[in-house]
C-alpha positions as CSV (number, residue, x, y, z in Angstrom):
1,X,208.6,200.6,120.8
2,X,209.1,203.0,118.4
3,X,212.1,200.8,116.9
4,X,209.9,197.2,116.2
5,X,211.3,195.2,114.6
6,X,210.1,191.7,112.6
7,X,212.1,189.9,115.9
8,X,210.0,192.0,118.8
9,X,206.6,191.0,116.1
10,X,207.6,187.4,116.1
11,X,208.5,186.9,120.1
12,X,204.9,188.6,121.0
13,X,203.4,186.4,118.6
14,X,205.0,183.6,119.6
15,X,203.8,184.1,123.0
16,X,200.0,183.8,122.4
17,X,198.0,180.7,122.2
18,X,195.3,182.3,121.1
19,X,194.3,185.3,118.5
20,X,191.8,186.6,116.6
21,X,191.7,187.0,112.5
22,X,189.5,188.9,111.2
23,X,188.6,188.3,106.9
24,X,186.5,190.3,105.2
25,X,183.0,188.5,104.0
26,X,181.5,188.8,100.5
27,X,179.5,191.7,101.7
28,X,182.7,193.4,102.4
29,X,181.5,193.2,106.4
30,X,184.8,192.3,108.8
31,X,184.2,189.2,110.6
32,X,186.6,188.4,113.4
33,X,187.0,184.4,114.5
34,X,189.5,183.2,117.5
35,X,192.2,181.0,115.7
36,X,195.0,179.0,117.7
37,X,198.3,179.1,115.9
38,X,199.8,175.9,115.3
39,X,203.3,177.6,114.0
40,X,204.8,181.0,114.0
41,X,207.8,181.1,111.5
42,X,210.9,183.5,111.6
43,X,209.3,185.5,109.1
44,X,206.3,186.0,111.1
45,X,204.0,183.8,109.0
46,X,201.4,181.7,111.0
47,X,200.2,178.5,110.3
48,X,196.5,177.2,111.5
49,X,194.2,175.0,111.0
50,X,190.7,175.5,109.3
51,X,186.9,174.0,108.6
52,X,187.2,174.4,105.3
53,X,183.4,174.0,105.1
54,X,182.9,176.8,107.9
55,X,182.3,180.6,106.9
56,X,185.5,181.7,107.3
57,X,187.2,179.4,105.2
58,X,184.4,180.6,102.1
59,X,185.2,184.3,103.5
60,X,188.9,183.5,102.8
61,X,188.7,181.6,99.5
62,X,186.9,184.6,98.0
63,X,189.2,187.4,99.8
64,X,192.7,186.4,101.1
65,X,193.1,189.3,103.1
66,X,193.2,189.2,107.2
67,X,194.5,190.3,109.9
68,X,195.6,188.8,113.3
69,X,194.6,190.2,116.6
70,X,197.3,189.7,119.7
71,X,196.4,191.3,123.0
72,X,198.1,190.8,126.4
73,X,197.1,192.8,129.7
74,X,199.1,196.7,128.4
75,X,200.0,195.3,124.6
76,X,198.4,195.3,121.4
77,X,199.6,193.7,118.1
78,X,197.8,193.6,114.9
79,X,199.5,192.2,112.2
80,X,197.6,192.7,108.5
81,X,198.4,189.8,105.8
82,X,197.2,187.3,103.5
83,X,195.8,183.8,103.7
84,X,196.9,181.0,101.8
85,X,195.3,177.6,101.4
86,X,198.0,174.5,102.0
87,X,197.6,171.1,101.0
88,X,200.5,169.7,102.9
89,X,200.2,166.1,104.3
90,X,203.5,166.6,105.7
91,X,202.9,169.7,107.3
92,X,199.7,168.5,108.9
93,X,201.6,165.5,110.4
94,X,204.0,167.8,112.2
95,X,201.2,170.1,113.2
96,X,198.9,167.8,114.5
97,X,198.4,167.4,118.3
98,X,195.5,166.1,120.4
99,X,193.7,169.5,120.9
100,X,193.7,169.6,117.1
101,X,191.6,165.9,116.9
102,X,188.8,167.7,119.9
103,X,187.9,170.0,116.8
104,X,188.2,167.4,113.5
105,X,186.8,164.1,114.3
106,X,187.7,162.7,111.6
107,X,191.6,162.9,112.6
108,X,194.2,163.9,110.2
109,X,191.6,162.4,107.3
110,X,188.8,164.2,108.5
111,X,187.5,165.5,104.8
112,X,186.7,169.2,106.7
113,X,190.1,169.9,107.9
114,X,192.0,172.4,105.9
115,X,195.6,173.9,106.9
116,X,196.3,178.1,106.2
117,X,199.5,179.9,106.5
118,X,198.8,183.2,107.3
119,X,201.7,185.6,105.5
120,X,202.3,188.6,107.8
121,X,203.1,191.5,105.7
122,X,203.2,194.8,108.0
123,X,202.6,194.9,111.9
124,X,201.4,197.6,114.3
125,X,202.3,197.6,118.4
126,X,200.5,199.6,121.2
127,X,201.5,199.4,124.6
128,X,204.3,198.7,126.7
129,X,207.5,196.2,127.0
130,X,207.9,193.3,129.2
131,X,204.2,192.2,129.7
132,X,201.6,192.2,132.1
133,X,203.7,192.7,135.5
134,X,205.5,195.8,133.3
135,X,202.4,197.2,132.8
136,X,200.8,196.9,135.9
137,X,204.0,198.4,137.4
138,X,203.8,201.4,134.8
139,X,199.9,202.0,135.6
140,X,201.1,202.0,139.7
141,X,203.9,204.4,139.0
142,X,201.6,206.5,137.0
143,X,198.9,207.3,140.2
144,X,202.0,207.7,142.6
145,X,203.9,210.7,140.1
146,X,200.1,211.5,138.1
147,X,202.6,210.9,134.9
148,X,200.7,209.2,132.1
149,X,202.0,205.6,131.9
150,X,204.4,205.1,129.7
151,X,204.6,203.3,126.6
152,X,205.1,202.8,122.9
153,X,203.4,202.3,119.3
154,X,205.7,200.8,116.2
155,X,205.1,199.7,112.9
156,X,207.1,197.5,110.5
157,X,206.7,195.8,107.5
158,X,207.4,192.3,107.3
């Protein structure tokens, strides 16, 4: 996928329920923590919710950087970016669903829930078009013709 665009980052992101950010601790160590986005934008900017007294949330506070982790069976996405902390009643609202309440039980005014948006600033792909099947068709193809299975890597800034 040598020709990625911010479209191609957007529909792969949009197709995950879950990935993993990894922030950067006060040691400079990376720390990676599974995340489910609430909200992928047009301009490839993620919303979540957070703990805001959990690690991460201190990790991010002192060091906005991240980046987000997508795998699917053949495809890779990293997208690098910064985190910003939203107070946004509004947002939260239309956000809010019941597998959100199973982590904050204090609802919507539980005093520990926090909302990010995560603004996606370049993006890397490995792998190959169309998904698992895709793959798993390119892998068969390849032990048949001994051909290495084919696929892409792409870059773009968002």
């Amino acid at each position: 996928m040598s020709d990625l665009t911010q479209n191609d980052v957007v529909e792969t992101m949009r197709g995950e329920r879950f990935v993993m950010m990894t922030s950067v601790s006060p040691s400079g160590k990376l720390e990676s923590h599974p995340m489910v986005p609430q909200q992928v934008t047009d301009d490839a900017d993620v919303w979540f919710f957070i703990g805001l007294q959990g690690e991460q949330a201190q990790q991010l506070r002192q060091n906005p950087s991240a980046n987000l982790a997508f795998a699917e069976a053949g495809s890779w996405l990293s997208v690098a970016g910064t985190v910003e902390f939203v107070d946004d009643r509004s947002k939260i609202d239309e956000l809010w669903s019941d597998s959100v309440e199973a982590w904050f039980d204090g609802g919507k005014s539980d005093p520990n829930l926090g909302l990010i948006r995560f603004n996606g600033e370049s993006a890397q792909f490995w792998g190959s078009r169309g998904g698992k099947l895709a793959m798993l068709s390119s892998i068969a193809k390849s032990k048949i013709t001994g051909e290495r299975p084919s696929g892409t890597s792409g870059t773009v800034e968002l």
